[in-house]
C-alpha positions, -999 to +999 in steps of 0.1 A: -539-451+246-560-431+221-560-395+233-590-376+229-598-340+230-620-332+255-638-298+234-672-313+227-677-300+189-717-294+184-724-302+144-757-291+127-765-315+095-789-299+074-798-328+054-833-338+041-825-377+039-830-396+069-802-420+055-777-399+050-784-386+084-779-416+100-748-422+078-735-393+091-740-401+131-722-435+121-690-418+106-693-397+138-688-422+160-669-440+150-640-410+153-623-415+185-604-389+189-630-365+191-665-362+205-692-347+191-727-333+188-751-338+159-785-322+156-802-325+125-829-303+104-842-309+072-852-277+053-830-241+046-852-221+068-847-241+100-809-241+098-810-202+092-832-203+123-802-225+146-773-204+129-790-172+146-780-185+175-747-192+169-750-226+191-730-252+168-692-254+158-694-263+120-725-267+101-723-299+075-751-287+041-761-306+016-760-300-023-795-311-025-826-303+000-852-313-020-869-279-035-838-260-021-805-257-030-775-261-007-756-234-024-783-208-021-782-218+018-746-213+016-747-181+004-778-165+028-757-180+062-725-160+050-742-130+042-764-131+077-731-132+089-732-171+099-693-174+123-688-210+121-677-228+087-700-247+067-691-278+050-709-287+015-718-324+012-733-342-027-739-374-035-715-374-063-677-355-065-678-326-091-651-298-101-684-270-109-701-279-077-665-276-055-656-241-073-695-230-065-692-240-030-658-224-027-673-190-039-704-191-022-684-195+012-680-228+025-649-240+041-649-273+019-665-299-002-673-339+006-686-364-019-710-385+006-699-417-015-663-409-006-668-402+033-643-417+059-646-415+097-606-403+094-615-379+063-646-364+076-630-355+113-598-343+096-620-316+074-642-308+103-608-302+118-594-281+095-624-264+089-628-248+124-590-244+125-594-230+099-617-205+111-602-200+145-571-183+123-598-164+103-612-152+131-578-142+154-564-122+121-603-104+118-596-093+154-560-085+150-568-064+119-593-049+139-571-039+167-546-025+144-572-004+127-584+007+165-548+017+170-542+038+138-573+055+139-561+065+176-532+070+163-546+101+139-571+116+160-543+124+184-519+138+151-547+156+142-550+171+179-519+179+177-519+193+144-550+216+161-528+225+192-498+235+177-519+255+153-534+271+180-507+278+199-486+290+169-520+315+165-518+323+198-482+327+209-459+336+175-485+350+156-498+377+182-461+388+197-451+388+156-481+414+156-471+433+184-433+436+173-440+448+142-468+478+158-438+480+179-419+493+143-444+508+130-447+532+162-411+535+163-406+548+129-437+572+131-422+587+162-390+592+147-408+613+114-428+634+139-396+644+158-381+663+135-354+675+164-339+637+164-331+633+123-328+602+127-302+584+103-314+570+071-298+536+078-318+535+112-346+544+092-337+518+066-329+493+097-368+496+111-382+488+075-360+459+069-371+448+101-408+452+094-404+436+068-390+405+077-419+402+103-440+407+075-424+378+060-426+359+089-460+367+097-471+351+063-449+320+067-471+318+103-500+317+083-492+294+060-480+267+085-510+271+108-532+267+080-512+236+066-514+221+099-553+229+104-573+249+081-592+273+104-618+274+081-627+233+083-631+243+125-649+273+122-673+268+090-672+233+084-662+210+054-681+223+027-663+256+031-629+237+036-636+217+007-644+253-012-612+269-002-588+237-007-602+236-046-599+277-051-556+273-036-549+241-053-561+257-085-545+287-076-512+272-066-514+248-092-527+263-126-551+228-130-588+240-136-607+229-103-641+223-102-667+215-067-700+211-067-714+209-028-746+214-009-754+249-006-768+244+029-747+229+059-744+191+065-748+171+095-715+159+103-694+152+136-654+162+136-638+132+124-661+126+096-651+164+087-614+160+091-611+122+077-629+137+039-613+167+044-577+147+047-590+126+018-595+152+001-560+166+002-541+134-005-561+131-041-557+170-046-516+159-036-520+124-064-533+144-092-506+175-086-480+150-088-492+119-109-521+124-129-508+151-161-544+160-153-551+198-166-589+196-149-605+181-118-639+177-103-650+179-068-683+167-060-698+161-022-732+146-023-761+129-004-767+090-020-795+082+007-780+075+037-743+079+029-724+113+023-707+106-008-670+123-018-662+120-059-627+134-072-622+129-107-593+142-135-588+136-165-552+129-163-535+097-173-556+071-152-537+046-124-531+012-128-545-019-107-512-026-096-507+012-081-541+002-066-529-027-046-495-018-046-489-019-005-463+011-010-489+030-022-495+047+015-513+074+004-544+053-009-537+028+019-542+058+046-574+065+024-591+032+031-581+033+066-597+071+073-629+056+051-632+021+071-628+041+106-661+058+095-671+030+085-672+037+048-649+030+018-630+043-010-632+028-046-611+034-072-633+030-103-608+019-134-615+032-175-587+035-193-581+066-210-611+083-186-583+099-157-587+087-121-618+084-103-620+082-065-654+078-045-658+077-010-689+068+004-693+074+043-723+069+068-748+102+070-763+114+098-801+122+092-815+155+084-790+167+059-800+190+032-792+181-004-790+214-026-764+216-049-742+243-072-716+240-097-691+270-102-662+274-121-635+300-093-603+313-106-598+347-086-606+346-053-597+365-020-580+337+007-603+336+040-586+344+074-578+308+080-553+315+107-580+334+126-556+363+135-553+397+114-520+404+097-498+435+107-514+459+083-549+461+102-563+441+070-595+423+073-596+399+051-626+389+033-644+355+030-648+332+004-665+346-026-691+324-049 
């Protein structure tokens, strides 16, 4: 008993030869294993027409469609985003016309003068398995990236609440301790009566400053988890300050260019070029021997586009793709859940170049300086004042 699969499989020749049409409902009948479907249109045009509607299973094109070419067909389905596979069929076998076919998208190539009923349904087969598999790993990858994306908005909540909370919490009752000293060893000098002992003296200013210390390491961690200035001025600020410490911290000349006037830009496009940001400030500290880099945020029409280029010792394709390479891995990832990307642009001898390019919302402004800082005053990126009464002062152009 033959068995036969019950899935009716709907086929759309595109074909401008009534002969090989019919040759092709003949082969398909003659497969008993498998039912199918054929409809048939003759020009490039009318198949883009059917594959809009997304009603057939596999799509059999020929080389040659009189004034049009199969290839160019080929080529126009995929990038309308055609979903089932398209088989390339000639009148003649060829090694250019299968490599062609293979890199304008088709799933395979038939020679007409070679065609089998058991050859043609075993491609067909293959073909849609094929593209089932395609398919299940696009929406597997797709979950995943769902998933990770989830999974750093809620480390970068965190990172905000424990910020806060440190802000809140440790870094007001630090404050209020060390008033607490400074009021107890002002008391003590106006009390002349009490002479208090130097070592208790001593004790108190030791203490205070070990708050101070502590009050400073607060700082630092609360700004290290979330800059306060990305929340409260925005990215081109954040990007401003990160270039002014790195150089600071670093001694590698840092220069940004950004829009003078504020962009139009929702949270997680902030944080995701602001965390891009940091991991190629971290690659060039490390890697790059780089004595100079250049920061540049710009509008390219209706993307917001992220440049960072030294002019250390370049990275290698292999570092590129290298799969251990987790810091530009969590780069694409932070891009592609914006739904932009991050190239890597390669010239040898030139440093590292890395360009993000990210959707824009409208109504940006696109104004522009270049400025060279070395001395600067850090902002109040914790968003609490330190012991001494200080205000500090704000970033300085």
């Amino acid at each position: 008993m033959i068995y036969r699969d019950e899935k009716l499989i709907r086929v759309l020749l595109i074909e401008d030869s009534e002969d090989d049409y019919l040759l092709v409902r003949r082969l398909l009948s003659k497969i008993e294993t498998r039912q199918f479907n054929l409809d048939w249109v003759t020009t490039c045009q009318a198949a883009l027409d059917l594959m809009e509607r997304d009603w057939h299973d596999i799509y059999l094109v020929d080389y040659r469609l009189g004034k049009e070419d199969g290839l160019t067909l080929l080529q126009e389905a995929v990038a309308r985003g055609c979903r089932a596979p398209l088989i390339l069929l000639t009148g003649h076998g060829g090694y250019d016309v299968d490599v062609k076919a293979m890199q304008s998208g088709a799933a395979d190539f038939l020679a007409k003068n070679e065609l089998t009923p058991p050859l043609l349904e075993r491609t067909v087969r293959y073909a849609i398995q094929h593209k089932e598999a395609e398919e299940s790993l696009r929406l597997s990858s797709q979950r995943l990236r769902a998933l990770s994306a989830r999974q750093r908005s809620v480390v970068e909540q965190e990172r905000q609440r424990v910020a806060r909370e440190m802000h809140d919490a440790l870094g007001h009752n630090l404050t209020v301790v060390r008033l607490g000293l400074t009021w107890l060893l002002k008391r003590f000098s106006r009390l002349a009566e009490l002479a208090p002992e130097a070592q208790i003296v001593d004790k108190i200013e030791s203490l205070s400053a070990i708050i101070d210390s502590t009050i400073q390491s607060v700082r630092k961690l609360t700004t290290e988890l979330r800059p306060g200035v990305l929340d409260t001025s925005g990215l081109i600020a954040a990007i401003e300050w990160q270039a002014q410490e790195f150089e600071k911290q670093t001694g590698i000349i840092c220069e940004s260019a950004l829009p003078a006037e504020l962009l139009t830009l929702d949270e997680n496009q902030s944080t995701a070029l602001y965390r891009i940001l940091q991991e190629c400030l971290t690659n060039v500290a490390r890697h790059a021997e780089a004595t100079k880099v250049s920061i540049r945020l710009k509008v390219d029409g209706a993307a917001l586009c992220l440049e960072v280029v030294d002019n250390g010792k370049g990275i290698g394709e292999d570092e590129i793709v290298d799969p251990r390479s987790f810091g530009l891995l969590g780069m694409r990832e932070r891009a592609i859940a914006l739904g932009g990307e991050v190239q890597f642009p390669i010239v040898r001898g030139k440093g590292t170049s890395v360009i993000v390019q990210v959707p824009l919302t409208p109504g940006s402004t696109q104004q522009f300086r270049l400025a060279r800082r070395t001395a600067y005053e850090a902002p109040n990126l914790s968003g609490w004042d330190g012991a001494q009464g200080d205000t500090p002062k704000g970033l300085r152009a």
